[in-house]
PAKEMI-692578 format. One record per residue: chain; x, y, z of N, C-alpha, C in turn. Coordinates in nm, 3 decimals, padded with zeros to 5 digits. Layout:
   chain       n.u       n.v       n.w      ca.u      ca.v      ca.w       c.u       c.v       c.w
       A         X         Y         Z         X         Y         Z         X         Y         Z
...
***
This chain:
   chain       n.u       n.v       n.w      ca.u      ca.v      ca.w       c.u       c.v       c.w
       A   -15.800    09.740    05.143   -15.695    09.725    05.241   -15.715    09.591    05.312
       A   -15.615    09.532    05.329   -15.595    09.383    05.395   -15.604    09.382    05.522
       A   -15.628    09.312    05.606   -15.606    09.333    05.768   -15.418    09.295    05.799
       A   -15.378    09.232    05.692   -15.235    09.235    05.683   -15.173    09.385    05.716
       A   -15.222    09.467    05.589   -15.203    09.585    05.623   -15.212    09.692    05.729
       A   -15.362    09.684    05.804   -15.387    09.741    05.872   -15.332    09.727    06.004
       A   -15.286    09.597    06.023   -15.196    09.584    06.157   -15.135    09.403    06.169
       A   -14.982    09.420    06.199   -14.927    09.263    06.165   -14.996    09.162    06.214
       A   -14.999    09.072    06.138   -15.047    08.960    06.168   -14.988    08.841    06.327
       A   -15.084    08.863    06.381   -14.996    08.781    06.558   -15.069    08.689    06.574
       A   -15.031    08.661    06.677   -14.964    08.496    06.710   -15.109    08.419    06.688
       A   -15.245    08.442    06.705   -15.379    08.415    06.674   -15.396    08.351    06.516
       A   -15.334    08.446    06.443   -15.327    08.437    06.330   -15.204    08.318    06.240
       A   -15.138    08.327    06.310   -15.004    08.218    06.316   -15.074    08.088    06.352
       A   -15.155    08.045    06.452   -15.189    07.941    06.534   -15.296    07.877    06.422
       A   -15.398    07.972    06.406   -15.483    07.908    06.307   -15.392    07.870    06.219
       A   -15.340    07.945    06.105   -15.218    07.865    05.982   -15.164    07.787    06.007
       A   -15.114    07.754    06.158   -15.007    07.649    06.157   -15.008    07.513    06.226
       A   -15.167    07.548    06.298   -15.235    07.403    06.345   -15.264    07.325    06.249
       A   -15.214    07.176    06.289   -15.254    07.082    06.223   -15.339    06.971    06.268
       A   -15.387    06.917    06.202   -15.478    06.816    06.281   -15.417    06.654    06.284
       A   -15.379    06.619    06.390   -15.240    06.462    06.464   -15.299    06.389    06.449
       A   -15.301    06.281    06.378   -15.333    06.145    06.402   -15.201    06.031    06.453
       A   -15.106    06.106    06.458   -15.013    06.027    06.502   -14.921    06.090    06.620
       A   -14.956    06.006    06.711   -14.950    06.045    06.873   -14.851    05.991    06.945
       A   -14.710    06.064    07.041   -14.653    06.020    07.121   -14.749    05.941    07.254
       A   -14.657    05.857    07.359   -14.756    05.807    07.428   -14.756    05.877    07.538
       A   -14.667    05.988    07.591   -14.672    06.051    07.653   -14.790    06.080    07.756
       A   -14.810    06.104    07.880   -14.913    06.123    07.930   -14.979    06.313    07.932
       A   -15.068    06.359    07.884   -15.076    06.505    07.916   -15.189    06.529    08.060
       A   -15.107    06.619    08.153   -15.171    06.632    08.274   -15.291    06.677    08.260
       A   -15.394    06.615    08.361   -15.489    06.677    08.433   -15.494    06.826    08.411
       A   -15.395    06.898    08.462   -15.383    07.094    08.495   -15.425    07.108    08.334
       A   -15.323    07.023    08.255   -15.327    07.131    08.131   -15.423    07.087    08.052
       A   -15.509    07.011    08.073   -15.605    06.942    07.963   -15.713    07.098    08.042
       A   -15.730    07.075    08.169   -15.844    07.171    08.266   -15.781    07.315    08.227
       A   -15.647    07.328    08.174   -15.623    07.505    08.144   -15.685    07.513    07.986
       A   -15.638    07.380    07.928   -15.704    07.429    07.784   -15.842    07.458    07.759
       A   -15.951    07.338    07.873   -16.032    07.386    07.854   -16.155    07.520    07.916
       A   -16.049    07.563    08.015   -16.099    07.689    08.021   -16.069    07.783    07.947
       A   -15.937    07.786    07.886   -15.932    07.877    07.732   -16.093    07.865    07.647
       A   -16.094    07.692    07.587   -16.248    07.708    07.520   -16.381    07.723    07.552
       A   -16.339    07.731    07.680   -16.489    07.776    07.706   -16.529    07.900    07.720
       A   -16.445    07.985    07.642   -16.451    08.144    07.592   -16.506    08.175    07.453
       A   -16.539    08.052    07.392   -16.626    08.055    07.251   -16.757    08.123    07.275
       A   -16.747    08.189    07.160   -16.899    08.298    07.149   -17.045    08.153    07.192
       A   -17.108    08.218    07.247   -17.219    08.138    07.244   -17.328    08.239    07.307
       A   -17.463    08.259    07.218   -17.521    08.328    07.205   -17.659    08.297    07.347
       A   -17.630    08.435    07.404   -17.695    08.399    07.524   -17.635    08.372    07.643
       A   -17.487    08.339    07.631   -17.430    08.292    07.715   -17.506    08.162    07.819
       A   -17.548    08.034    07.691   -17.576    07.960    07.733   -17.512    07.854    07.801
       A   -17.348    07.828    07.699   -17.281    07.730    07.750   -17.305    07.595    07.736
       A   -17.370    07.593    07.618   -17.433    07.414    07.598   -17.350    07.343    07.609
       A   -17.227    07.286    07.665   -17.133    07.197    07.676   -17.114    07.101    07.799
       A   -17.078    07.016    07.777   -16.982    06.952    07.866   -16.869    06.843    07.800
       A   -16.856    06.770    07.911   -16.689    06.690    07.852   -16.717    06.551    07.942
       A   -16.626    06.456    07.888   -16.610    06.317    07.952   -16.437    06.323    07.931
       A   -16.369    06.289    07.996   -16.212    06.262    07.999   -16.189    06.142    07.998
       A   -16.132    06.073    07.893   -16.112    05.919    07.933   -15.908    05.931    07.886
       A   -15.849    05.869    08.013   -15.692    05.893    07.982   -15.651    05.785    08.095
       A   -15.549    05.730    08.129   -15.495    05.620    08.164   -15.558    05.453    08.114
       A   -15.609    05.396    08.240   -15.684    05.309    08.269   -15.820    05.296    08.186
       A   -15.876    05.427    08.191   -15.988    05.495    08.190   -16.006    05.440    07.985
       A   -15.911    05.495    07.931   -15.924    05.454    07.746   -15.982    05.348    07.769
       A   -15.983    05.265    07.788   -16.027    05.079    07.756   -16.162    05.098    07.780
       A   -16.233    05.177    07.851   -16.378    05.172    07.826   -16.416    05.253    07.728
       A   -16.371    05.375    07.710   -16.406    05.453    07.537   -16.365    05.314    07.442
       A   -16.248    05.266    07.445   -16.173    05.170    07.310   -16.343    05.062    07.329
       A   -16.337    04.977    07.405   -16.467    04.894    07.428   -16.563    04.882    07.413
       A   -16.632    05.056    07.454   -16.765    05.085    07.377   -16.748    05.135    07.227
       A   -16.612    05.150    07.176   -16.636    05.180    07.035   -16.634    05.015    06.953
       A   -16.535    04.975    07.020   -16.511    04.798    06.908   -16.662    04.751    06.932
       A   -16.718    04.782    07.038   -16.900    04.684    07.102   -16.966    04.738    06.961
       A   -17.006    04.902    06.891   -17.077    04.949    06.795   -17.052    04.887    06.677
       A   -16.952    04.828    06.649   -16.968    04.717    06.480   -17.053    04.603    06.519
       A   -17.117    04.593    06.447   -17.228    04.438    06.485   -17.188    04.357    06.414
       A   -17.086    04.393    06.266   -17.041    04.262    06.187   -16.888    04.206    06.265
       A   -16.881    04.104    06.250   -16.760    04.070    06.312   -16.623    04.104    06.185
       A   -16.662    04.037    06.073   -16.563    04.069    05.962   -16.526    04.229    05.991
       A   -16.602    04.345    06.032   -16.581    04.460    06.007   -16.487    04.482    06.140
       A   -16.528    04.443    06.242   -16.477    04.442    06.358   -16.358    04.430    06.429
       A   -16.304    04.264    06.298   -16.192    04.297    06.299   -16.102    04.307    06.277
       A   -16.144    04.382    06.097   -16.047    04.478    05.989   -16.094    04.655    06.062
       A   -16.135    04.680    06.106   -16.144    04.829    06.134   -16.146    04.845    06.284
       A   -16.237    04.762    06.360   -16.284    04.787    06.494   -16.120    04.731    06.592
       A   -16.043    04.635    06.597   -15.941    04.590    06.621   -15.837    04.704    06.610
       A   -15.823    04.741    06.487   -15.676    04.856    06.467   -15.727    05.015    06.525
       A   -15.894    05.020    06.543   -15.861    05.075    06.599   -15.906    05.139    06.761
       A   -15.895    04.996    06.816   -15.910    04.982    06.932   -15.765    04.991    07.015
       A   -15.690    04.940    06.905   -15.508    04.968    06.936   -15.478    05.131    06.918
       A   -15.527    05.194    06.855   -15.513    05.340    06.838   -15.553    05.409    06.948
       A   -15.677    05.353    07.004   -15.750    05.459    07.102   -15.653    05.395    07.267
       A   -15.602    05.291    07.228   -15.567    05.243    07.376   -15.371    05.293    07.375
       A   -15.374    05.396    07.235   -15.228    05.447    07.267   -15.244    05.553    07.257
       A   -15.343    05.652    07.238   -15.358    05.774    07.202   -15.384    05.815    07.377
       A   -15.278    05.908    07.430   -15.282    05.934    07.580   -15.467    05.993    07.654
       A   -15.515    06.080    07.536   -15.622    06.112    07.600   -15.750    06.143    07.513
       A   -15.877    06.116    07.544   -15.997    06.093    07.462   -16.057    06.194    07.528
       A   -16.144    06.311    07.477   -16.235    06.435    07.518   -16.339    06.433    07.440
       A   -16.472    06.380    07.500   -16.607    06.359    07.427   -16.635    06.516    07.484
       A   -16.722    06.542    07.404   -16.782    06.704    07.371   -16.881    06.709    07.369
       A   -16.969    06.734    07.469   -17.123    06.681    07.464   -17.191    06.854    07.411
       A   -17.318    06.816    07.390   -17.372    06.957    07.335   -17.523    06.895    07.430
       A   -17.539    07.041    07.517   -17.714    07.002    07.576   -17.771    07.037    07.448
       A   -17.892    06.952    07.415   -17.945    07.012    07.310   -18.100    07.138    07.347
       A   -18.118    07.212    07.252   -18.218    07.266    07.271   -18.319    07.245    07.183
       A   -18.428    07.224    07.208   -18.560    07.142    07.129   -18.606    07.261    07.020
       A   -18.562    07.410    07.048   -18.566    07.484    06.958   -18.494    07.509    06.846
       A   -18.503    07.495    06.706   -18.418    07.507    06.596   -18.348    07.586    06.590
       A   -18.323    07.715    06.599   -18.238    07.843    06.591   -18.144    07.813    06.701
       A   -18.232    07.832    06.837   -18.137    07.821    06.942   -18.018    07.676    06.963
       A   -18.102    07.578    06.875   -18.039    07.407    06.868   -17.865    07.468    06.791
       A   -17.891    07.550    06.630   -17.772    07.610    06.557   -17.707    07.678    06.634
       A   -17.788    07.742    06.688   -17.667    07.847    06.787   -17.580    07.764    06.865
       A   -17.615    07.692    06.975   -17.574    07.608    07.085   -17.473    07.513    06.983
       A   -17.499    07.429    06.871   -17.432    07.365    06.772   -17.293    07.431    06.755
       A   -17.324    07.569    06.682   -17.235    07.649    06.617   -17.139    07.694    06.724
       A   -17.160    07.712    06.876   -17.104    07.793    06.961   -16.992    07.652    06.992
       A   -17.055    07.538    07.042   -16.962    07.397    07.043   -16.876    07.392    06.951
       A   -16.854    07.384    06.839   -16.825    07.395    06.742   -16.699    07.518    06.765
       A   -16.683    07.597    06.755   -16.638    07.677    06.853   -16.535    07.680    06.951
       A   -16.607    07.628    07.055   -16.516    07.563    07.163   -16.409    07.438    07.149
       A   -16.437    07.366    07.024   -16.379    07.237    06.975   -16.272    07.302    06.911
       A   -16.261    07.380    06.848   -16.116    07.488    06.767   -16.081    07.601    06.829
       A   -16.131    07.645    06.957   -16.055    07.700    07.072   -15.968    07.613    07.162
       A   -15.998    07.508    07.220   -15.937    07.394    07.235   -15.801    07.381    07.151
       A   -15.823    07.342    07.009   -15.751    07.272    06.903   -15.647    07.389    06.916
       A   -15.672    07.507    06.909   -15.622    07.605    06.895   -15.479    07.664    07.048
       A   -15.537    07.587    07.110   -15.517    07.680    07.291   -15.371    07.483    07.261
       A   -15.449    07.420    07.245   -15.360    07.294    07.301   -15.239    07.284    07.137
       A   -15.267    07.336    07.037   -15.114    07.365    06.952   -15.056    07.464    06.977
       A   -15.077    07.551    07.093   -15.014    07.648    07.106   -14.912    07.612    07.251
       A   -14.955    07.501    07.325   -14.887    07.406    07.467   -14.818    07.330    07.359
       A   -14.829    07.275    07.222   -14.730    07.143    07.182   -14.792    07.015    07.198
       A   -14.940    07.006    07.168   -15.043    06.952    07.188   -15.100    06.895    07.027
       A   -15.127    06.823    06.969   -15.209    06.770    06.883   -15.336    06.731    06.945
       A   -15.430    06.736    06.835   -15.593    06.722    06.845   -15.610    06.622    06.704
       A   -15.708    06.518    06.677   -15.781    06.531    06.591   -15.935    06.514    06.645
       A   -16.032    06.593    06.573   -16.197    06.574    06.581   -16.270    06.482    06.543
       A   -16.288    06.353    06.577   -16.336    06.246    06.555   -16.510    06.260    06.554
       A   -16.548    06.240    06.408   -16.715    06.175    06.439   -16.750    06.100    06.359
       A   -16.697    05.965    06.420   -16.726    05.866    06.343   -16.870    05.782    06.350
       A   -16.870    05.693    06.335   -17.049    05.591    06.379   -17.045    05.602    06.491
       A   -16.942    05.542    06.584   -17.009    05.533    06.710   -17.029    05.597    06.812
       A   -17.017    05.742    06.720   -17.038    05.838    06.805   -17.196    05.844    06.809
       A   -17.285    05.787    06.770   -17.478    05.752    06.692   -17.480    05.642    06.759
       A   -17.409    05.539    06.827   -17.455    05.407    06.885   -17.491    05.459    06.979
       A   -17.640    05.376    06.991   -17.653    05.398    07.141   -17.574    05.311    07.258
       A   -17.529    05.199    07.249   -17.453    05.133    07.357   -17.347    05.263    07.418
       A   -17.262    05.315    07.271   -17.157    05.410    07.298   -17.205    05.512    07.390
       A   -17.298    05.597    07.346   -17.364    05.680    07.385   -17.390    05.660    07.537
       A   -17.449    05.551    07.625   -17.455    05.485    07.729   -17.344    05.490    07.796
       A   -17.222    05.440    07.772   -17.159    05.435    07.792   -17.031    05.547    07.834
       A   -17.107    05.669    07.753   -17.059    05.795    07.759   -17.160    05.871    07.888
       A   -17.248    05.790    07.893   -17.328    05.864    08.011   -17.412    05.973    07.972
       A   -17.404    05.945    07.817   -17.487    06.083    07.712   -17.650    06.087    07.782
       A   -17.699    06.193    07.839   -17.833    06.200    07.855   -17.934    06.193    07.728
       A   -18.055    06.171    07.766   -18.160    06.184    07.607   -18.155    06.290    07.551
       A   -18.130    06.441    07.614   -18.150    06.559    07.556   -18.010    06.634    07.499
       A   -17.921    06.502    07.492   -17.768    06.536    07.432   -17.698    06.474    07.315
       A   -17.639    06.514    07.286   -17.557    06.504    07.126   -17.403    06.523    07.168
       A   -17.308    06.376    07.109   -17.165    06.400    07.107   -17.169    06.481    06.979
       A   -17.065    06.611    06.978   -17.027    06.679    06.855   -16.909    06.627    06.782
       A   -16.813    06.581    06.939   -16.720    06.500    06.858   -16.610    06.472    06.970
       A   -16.570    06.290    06.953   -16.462    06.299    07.070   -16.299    06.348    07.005
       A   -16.230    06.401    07.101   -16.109    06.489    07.071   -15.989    06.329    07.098
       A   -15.907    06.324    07.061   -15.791    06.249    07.066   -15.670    06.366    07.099
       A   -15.617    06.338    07.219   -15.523    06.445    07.238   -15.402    06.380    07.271
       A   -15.274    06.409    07.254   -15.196    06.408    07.298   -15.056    06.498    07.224
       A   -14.954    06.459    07.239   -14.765    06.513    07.183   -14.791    06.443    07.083
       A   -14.724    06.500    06.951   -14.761    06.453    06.800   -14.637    06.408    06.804
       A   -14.650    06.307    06.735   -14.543    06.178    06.699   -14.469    06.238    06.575
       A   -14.561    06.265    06.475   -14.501    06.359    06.306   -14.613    06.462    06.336
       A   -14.580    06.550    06.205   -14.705    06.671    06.200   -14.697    06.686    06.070
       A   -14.826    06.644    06.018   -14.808    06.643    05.850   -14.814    06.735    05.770
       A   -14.794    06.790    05.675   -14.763    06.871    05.657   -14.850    06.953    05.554
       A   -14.870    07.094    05.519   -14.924    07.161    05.515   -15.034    07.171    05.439
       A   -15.191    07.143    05.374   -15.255    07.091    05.310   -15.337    07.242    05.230
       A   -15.287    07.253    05.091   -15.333    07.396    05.035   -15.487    07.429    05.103
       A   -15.509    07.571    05.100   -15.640    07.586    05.082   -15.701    07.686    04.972
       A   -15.850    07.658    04.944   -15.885    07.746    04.813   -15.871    07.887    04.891
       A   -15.856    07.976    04.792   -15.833    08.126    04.827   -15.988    08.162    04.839
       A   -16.026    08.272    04.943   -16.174    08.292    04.988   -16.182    08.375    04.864
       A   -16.093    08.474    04.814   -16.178    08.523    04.707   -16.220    08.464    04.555
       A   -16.202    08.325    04.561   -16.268    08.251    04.467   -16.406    08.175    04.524
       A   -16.490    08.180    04.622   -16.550    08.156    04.683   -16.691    08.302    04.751
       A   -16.636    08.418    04.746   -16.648    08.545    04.740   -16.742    08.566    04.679
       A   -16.884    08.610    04.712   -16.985    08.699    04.622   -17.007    08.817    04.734
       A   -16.944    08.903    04.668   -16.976    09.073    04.684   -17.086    09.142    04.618
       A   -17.160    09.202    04.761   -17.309    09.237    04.707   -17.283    09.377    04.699
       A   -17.283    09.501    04.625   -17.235    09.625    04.693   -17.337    09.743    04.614
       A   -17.311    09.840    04.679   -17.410    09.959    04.615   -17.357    09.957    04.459
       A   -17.479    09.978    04.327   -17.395    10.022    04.229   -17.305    10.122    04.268
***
């Protein structure tokens, strides 16, 4: 029996299928309230212990040109800088709002996955809570999210890890639907003879 079957499929189930991930962004501004409602939606991700390893940096108006700055500063080649670092320093300075995702880390391995896995988590509760306002996300972890200048600049402490900065804003297009493999080709069922 399907969970189709067992009871209709709602709006949870709709949201995952029908989120997409925006790279192409109105310039629209998204408020303060609703960036702070979405992320109290994600900060309802399982996290074991109820540790809460998270926090956030908001960079939106004025504020982009120092995320855009410390990312173009992390290329050290200039040729690279500015075929990649240039276009997309113009991206980050039109994309209305930037959400770094910090993870406290824990020096313990299990508990480090957990705290990982629970962020992780909160990053597609988010994604999830802000396509359901009319919101695009994409999850950025590119290099300079590993520079340390960037990192500095993010105000990242020693005992922290960006998981990934968020690009938010009103989607310009929404591309369109990208197959996925079916889980039961992926599927190993262990069961009593």
């Amino acid at each position: 029996m399907s969970l189709s079957e067992v009871k209709p499929l709602g709006t949870v189930t709709a949201l995952i299928k029908e989120r997409r991930t925006i790279r192409d962004f109105k310039q629209d501004p998204v408020s303060d309230e609703l960036l702070l409602e979405l992320l109290n939606v994600a900060v309802w991700a399982p996290n074991h212990g109820n540790r809460q390893p998270w926090r956030f940096v908001l960079y939106k108006g004025d504020g982009r040109q120092v995320l855009a700055d410390a990312m173009l500063q992390s290329y050290d080649d200039d040729e690279m800088r500015e075929k990649h670092g240039i276009p997309k320093w113009n991206d980050f300075m039109k994309i209305p709002a930037h959400l770094v995702v910090i993870l406290k880390e824990d020096t313990r391995q299990k508990q480090w996955d957990e705290d990982y896995g629970a962020v992780c988590a909160l990053i597609q509760n988010f994604q999830l809570a802000a396509w359901e306002q009319g919101l695009g996300v994409v999850w950025k972890t590119n290099n300079y999210n590993y520079e340390a200048e960037f990192q500095q600049v993010v105000g990242l402490e020693a005992d922290e890890k960006i998981v990934g900065v968020l690009h938010v804003g009103y989607p310009a297009s929404i591309p369109k639907v990208q197959p996925r493999k079916s889980a039961e080709d992926m599927l190993t069922i262990i069961d009593s003879k």
